[in-house]
C-alpha positions in Angstrom: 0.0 0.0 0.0 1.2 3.4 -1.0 1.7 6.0 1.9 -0.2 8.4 2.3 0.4 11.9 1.5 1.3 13.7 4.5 1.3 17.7 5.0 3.6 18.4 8.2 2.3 22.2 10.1 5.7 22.8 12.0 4.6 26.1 14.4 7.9 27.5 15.1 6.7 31.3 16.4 3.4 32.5 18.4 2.6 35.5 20.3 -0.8 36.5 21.8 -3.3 36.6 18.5 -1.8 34.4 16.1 0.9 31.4 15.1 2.9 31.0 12.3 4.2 27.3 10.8 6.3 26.3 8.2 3.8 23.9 6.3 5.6 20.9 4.1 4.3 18.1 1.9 5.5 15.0 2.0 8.7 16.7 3.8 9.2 18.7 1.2 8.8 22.4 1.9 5.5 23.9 0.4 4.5 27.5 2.0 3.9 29.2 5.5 0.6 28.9 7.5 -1.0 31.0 9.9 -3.6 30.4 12.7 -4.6 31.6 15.6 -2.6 31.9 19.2 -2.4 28.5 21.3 -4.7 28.2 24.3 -5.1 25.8 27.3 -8.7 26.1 27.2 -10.3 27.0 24.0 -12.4 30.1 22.8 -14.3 30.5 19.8 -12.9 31.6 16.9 -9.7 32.2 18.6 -7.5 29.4 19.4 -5.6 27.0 17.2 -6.4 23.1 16.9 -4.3 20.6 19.1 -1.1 19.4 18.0 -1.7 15.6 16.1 -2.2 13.5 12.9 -5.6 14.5 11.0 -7.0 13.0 7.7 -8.2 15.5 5.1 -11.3 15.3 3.1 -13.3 17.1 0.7 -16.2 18.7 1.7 -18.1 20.2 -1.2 -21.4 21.7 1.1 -21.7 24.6 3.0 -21.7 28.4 2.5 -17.5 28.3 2.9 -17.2 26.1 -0.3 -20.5 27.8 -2.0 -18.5 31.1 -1.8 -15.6 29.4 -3.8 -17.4 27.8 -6.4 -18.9 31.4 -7.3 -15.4 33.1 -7.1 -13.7 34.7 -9.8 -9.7 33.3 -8.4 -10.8 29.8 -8.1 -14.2 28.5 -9.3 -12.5 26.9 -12.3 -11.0 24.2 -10.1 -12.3 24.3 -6.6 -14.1 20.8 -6.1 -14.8 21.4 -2.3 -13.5 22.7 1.0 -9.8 20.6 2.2 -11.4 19.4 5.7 -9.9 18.4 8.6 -11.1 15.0 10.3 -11.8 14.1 13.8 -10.4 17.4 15.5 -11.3 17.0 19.2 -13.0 20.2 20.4 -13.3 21.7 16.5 -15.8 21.0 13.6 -15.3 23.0 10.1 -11.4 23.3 10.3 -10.3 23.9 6.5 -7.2 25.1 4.9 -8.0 28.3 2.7 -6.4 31.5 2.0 -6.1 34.7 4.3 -4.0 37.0 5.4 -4.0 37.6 9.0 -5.3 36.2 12.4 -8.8 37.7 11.1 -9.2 35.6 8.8 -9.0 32.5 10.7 -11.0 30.6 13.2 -9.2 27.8 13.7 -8.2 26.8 10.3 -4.7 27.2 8.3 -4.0 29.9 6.5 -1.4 29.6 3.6 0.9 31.8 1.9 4.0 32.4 0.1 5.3 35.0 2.8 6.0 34.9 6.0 6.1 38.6 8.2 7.8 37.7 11.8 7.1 41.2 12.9 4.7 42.4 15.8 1.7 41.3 13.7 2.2 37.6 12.5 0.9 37.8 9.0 1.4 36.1 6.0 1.1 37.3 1.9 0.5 35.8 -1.2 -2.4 33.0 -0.1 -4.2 32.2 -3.2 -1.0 31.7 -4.9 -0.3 29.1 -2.2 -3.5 27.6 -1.6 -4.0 27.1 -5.2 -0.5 25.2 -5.5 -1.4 23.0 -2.2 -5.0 23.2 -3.1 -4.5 21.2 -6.3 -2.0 18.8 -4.7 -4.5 17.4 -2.0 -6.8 16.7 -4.6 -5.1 15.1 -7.3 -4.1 12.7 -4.6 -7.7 12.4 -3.1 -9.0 11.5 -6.0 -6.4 9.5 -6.9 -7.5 7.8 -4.0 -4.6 8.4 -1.5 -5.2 9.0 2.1 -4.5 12.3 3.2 -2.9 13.7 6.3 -2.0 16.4 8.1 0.3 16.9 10.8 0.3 19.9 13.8 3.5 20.0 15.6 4.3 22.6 18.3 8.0 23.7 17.8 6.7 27.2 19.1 5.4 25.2 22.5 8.6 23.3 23.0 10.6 26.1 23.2 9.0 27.8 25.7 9.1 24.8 27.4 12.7 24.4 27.7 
């Protein structure tokens, strides 16, 4: 049995509103991600998912992937929203575009750009997304297993 493709989230800085990760595929690396800060105890639409293993799925319902289907950037290939599976505590995690800690409740956020300044941001997201976007897909319906790993550099080191 082929393995399965597997996107690794390494979260090497955080400060109080958001998190940002070097995101790889298959150990290669792909783009940055952004989410929201870590937190003990979660709050809505404000804290990241736990570190772990997730499988991805398409979900092609909702308003989230009705949005994309209609939009100029990407209704030519978007075939449904790249869902995480089984997140304890979450429902409706995706990966999608954005730019900033706004943008996000709990999902990734990819881009090409990375700023480590006071605001964690990131810059160029469609440009990623499309790239990983059309990745994931080719190898869900190729019929591969997909997952996606969380791993909490940034938490280690404060740690230590």
């Amino acid at each position: 049995m082929e393995k399965p493709m597997k996107i690794t989230v390494n979260r090497y800085l955080s400060n109080a509103d958001a998190t940002l990760s070097d995101v790889m595929v298959n150990g290669d690396p792909e783009c940055y991600g952004l989410e929201d800060e870590y937190r003990e105890v979660k709050v809505a639409n404000e804290t990241r998912i736990p570190a772990g293993t997730y499988p991805i799925k398409l979900r092609a319902a909702g308003g989230m992937h009705g949005r994309y289907c209609e939009a100029e950037w990407c209704k030519d290939w978007h075939k449904g929203m790249l869902h995480l599976q089984d997140v304890p505590g979450f429902e409706w995690i995706y990966i999608h575009p954005g730019n900033t800690d706004d943008h996000t409740s709990g999902c990734l956020l990819v881009g090409d750009q990375a700023n480590e300044g006071e605001h964690l941001t990131i810059s160029k997201s469609r440009i990623a997304y499309e790239r990983l976007y059309k990745k994931v897909v080719a190898a869900l319906e190729g019929g591969e297993l997909v997952e996606i790993e969380y791993i909490d550099s940034d938490r280690e080191a404060e740690v230590a």
